[in-house]
Backbone as a chain_set.jsonl record, in Angstrom:
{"seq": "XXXXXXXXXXXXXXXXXXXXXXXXXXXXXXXXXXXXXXXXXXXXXXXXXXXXXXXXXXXXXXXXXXXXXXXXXXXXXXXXXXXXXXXXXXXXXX", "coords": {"N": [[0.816, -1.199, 0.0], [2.391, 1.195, 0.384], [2.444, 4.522, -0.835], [0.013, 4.683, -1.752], [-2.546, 7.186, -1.939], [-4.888, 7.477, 0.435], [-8.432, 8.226, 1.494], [-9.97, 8.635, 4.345], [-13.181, 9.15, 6.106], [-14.215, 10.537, 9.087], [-11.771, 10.021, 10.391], [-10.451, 10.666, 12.88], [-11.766, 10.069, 14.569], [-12.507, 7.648, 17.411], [-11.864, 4.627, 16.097], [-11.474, 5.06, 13.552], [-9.032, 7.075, 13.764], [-6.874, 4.78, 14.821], [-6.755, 3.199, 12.08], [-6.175, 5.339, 10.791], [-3.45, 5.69, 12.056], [-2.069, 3.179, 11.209], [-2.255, 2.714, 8.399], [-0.838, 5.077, 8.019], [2.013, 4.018, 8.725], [2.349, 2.156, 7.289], [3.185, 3.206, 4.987], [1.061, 4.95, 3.622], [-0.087, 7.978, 1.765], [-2.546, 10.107, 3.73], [-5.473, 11.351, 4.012], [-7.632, 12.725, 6.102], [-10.824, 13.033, 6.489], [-12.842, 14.791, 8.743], [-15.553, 15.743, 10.654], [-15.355, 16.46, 13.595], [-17.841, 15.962, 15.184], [-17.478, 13.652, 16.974], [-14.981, 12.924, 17.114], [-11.937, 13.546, 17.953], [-8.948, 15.65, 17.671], [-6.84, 15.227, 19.286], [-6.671, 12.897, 18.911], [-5.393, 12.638, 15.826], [-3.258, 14.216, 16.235], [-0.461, 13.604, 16.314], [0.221, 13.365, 13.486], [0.051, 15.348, 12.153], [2.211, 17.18, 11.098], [3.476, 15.569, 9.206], [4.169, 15.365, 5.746], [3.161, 13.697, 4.556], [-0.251, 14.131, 5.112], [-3.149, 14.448, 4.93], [-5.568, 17.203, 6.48], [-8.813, 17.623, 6.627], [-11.618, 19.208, 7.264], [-14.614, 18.52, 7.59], [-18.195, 18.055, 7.045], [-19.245, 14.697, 6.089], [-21.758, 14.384, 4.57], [-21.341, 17.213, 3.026], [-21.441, 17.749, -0.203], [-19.133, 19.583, -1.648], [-17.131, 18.512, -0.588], [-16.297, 16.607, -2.026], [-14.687, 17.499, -3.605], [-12.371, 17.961, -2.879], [-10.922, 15.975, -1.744], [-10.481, 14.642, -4.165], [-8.636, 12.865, -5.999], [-7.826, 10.112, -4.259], [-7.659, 7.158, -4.332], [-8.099, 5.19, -2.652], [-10.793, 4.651, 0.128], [-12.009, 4.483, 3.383], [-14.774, 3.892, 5.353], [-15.004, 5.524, 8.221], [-16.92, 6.625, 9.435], [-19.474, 8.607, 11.499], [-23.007, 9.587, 12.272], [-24.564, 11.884, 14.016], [-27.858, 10.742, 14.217], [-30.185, 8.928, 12.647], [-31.755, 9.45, 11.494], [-31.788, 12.331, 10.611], [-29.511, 12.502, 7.948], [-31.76, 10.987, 6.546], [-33.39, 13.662, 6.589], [-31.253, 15.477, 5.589], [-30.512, 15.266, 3.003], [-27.327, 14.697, 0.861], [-26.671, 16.662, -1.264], [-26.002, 18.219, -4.677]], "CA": [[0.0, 0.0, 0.0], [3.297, 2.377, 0.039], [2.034, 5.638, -1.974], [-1.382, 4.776, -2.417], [-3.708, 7.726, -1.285], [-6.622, 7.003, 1.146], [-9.125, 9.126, 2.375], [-10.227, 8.78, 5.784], [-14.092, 9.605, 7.099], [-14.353, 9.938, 10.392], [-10.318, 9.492, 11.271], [-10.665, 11.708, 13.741], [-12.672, 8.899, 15.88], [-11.476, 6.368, 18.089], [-11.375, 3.434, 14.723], [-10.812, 6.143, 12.424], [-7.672, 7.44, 13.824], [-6.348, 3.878, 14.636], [-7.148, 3.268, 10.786], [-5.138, 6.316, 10.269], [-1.913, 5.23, 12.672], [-1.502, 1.576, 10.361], [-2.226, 3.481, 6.925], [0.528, 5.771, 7.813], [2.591, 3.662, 8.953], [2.497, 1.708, 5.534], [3.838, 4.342, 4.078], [0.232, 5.989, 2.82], [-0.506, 8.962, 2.536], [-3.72, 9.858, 4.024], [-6.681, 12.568, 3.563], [-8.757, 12.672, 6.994], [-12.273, 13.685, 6.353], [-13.73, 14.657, 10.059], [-16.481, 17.361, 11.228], [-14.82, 16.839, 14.81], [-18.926, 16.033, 15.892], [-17.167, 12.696, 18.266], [-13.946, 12.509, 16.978], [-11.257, 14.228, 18.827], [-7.968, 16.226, 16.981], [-5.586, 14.565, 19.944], [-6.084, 11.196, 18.279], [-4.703, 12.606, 15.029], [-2.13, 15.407, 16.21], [0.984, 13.492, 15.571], [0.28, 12.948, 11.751], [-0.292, 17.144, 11.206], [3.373, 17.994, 10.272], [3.875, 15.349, 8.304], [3.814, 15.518, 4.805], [1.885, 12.714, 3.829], [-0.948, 13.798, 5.72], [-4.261, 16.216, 5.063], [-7.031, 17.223, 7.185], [-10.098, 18.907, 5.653], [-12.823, 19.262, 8.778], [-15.802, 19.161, 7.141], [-19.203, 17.198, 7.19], [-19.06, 13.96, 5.068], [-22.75, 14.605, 3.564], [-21.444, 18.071, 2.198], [-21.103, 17.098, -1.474], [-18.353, 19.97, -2.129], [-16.162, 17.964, 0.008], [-15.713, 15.324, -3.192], [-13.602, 18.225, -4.876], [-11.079, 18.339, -1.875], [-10.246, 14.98, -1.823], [-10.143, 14.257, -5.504], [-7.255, 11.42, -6.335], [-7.82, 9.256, -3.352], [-7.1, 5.261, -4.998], [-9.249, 4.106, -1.448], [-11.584, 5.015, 0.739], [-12.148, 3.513, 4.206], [-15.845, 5.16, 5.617], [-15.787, 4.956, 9.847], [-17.778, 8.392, 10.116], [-20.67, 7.967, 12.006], [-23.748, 10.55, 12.06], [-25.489, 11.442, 15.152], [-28.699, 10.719, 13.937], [-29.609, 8.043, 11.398], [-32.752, 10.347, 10.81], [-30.667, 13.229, 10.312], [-29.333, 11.711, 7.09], [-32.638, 11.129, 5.668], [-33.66, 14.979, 6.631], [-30.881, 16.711, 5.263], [-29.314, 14.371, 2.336], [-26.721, 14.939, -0.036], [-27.28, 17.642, -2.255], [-25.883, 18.578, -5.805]], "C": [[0.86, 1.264, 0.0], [3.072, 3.269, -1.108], [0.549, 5.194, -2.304], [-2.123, 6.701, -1.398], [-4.765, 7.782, -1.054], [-7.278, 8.104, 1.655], [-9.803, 8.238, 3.194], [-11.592, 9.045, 6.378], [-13.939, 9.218, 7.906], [-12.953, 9.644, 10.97], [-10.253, 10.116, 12.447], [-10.574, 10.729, 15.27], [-11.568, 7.875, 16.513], [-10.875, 5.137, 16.914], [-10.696, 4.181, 13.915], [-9.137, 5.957, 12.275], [-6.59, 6.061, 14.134], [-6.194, 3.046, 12.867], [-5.771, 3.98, 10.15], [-3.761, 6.225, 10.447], [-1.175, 3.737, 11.367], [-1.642, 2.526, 8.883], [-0.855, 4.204, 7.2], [1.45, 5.356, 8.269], [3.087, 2.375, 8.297], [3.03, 2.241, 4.91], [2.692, 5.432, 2.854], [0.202, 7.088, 2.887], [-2.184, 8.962, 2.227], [-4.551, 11.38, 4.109], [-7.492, 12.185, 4.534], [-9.941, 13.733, 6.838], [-13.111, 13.505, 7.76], [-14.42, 15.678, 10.215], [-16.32, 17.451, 13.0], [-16.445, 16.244, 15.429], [-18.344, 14.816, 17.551], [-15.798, 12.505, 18.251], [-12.704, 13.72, 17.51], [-9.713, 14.805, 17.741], [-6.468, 15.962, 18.338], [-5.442, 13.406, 19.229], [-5.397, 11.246, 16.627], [-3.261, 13.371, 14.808], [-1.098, 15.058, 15.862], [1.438, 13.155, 14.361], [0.379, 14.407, 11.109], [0.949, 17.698, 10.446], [3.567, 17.39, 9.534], [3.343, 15.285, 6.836], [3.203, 14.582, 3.7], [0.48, 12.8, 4.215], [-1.841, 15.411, 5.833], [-5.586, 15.854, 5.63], [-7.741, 18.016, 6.757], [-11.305, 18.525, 7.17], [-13.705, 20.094, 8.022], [-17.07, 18.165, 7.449], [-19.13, 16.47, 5.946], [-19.874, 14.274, 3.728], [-22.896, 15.802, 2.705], [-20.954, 17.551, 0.593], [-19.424, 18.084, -2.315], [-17.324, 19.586, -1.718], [-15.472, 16.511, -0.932], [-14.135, 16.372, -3.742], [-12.132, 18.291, -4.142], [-10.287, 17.539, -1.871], [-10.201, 13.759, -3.027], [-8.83, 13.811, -5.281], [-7.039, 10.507, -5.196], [-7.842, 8.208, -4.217], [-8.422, 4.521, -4.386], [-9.736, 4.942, -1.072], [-12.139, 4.049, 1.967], [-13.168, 5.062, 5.243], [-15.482, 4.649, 7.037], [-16.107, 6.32, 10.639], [-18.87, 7.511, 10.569], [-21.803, 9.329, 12.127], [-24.466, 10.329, 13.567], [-27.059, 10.933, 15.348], [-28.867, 9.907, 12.906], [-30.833, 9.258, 10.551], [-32.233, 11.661, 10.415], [-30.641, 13.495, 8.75], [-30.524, 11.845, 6.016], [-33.35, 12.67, 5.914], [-33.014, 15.594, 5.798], [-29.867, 15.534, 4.173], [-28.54, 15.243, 1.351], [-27.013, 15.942, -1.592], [-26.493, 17.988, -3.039], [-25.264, 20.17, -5.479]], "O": [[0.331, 2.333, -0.306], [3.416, 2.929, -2.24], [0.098, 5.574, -3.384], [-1.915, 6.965, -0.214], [-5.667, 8.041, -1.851], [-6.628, 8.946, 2.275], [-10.196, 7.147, 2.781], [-11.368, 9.273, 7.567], [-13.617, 8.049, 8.116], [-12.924, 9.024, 12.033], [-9.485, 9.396, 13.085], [-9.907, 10.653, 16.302], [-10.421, 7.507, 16.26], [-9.692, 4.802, 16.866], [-9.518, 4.024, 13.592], [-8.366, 5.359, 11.524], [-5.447, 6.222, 13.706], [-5.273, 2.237, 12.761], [-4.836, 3.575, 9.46], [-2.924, 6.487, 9.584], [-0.036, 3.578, 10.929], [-0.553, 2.989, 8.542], [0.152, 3.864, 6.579], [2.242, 6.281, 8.452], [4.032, 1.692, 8.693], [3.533, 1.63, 3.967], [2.986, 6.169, 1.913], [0.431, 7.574, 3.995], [-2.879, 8.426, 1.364], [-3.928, 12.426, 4.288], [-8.257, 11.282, 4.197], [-9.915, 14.948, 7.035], [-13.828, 12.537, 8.013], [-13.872, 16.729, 9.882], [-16.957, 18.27, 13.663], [-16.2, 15.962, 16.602], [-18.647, 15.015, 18.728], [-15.28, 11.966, 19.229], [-12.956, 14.891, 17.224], [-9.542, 13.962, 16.861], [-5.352, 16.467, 18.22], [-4.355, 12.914, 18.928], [-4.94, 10.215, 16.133], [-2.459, 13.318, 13.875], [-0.461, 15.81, 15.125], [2.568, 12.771, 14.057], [0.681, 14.657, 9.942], [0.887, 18.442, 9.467], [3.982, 18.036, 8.572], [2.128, 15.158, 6.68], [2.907, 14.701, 2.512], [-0.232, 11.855, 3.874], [-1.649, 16.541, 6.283], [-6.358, 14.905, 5.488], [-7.372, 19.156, 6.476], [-11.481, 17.468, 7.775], [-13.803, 21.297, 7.779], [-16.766, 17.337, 8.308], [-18.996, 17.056, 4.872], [-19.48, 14.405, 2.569], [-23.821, 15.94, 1.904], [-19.915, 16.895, 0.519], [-18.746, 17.577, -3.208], [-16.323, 20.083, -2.235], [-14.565, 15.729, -0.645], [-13.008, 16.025, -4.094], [-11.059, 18.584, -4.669], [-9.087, 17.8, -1.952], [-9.999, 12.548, -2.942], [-8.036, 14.315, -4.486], [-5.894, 10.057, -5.159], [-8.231, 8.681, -5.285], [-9.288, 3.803, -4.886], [-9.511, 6.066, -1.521], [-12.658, 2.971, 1.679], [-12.872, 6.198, 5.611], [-15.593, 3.436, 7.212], [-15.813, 6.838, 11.716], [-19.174, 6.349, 10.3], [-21.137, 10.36, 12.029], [-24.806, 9.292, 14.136], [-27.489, 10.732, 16.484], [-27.954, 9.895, 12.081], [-30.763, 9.73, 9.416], [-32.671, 11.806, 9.274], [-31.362, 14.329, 8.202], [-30.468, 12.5, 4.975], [-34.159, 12.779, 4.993], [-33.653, 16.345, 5.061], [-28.77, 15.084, 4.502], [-28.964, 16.35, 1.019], [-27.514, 15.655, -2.679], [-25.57, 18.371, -2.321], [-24.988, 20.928, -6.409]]}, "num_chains": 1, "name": "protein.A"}
């Protein structure tokens, strides 16, 4: 997996950011997609200087958040929503 680039929902989180520790420690680099709602910015702090490694803090279901992390290879989802109803209220929009 050396040089692939993954994005991340949810790395933030307790799985996430364990997710995030073995990916980068493969030699990926990695694109964390978190809105911070459970996931904490201690469990990713020692990945911020390096240069394999981007954080965009945004909400998954915003759709302009595809354009950010354009050229990801993978994708590994462990966001979680506080609400499942939520979701179907306010979906994905164009």
């Amino acid at each position: 997996m050396r040089g692939l680039r993954v994005l991340v929902t949810g790395g933030a989180g307790f799985i996430g950011s364990h997710l995030v520790d073995r990916l980068m420690n493969e030699g990926c680099e990695v694109v964390v997609l978190d809105n911070f709602f459970s996931g904490k910015i201690g469990n990713i702090k020692h990945h911020l200087d390096s240069g394999k490694f981007r954080l965009i803090k945004r909400d998954v279901r915003n759709s302009e958040v595809a354009k950010e992390a354009v050229g990801c290879g993978c994708c590994f989802s462990s966001s979680r929503h506080r609400e499942r109803a939520t979701i179907c209220r306010e979906p994905i929009t164009r």
